[in-house]
N, C-alpha and C positions, 0 to 999 in steps of 0.2 A: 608651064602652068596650064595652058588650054588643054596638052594632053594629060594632064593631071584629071581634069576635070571630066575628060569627055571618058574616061575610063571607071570613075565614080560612078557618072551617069548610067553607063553601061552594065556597071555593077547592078545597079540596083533594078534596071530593067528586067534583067537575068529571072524567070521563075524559077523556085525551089518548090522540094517538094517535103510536105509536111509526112514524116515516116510514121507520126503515132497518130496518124486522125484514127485509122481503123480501130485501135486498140480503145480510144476515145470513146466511139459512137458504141462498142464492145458496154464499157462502162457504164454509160447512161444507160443503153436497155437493159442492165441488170438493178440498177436505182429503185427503180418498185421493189423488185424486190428486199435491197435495202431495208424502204420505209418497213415494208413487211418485217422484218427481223426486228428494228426497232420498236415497232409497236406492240407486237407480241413479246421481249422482253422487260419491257416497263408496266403490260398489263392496260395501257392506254387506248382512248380510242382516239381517231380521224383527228374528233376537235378536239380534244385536249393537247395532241398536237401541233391541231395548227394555232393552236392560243399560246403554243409556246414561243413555236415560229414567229407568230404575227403575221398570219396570211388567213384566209377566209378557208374556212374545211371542204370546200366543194375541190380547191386547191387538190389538199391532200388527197381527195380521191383520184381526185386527174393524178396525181403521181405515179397512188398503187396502182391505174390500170396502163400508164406508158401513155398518158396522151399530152402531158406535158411535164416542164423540169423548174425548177426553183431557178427564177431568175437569176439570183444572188449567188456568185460561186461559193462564196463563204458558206451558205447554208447547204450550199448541195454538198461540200467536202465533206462540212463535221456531220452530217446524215451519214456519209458514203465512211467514213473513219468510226463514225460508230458503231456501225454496223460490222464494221469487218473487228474489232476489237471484241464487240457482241461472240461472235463466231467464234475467235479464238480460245477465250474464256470456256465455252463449250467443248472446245476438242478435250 
């Protein structure tokens, strides 16, 4: 039983190593551009955006220029899914 335990312990000590951070931080620096696609296909601007969102439009500016990301992942996905749906439509 104790060496049950001391080998759990050990497990969990063990670092790993995360394979898709790079691919991750990949993603978020292209997120402006995102919003960019989405905003120019709905014809909207910043705040009507961010009125959708529910977040302040100084927000959405910080996105389009990469200084900051939607707390909420849920919000950052359907931006990042709509965006790429946007795109395909267009090929």
């Amino acid at each position: 039983m104790k060496m049950k335990l001391k080998n759990e312990r050990q497990q969990r000590s063990e670092p790993f190593v995360l394979t898709t951070v790079g691919e991750a931080i990949t993603e978020l620096e292209l997120f402006k551009d995102d919003v960019k696609v989405v905003l120019e296909h709905y014809k909207r601007s910043p705040a009507a955006m961010a009125k959708v969102v529910g977040v302040n439009r100084r927000k959405i500016h910080d996105w389009l220029s990469g200084r900051s990301y939607p707390r909420e992942p849920i919000t950052l996905l359907s931006i990042m899914k709509c965006a790429n749906k946007i795109r395909a439509l267009k090929k």
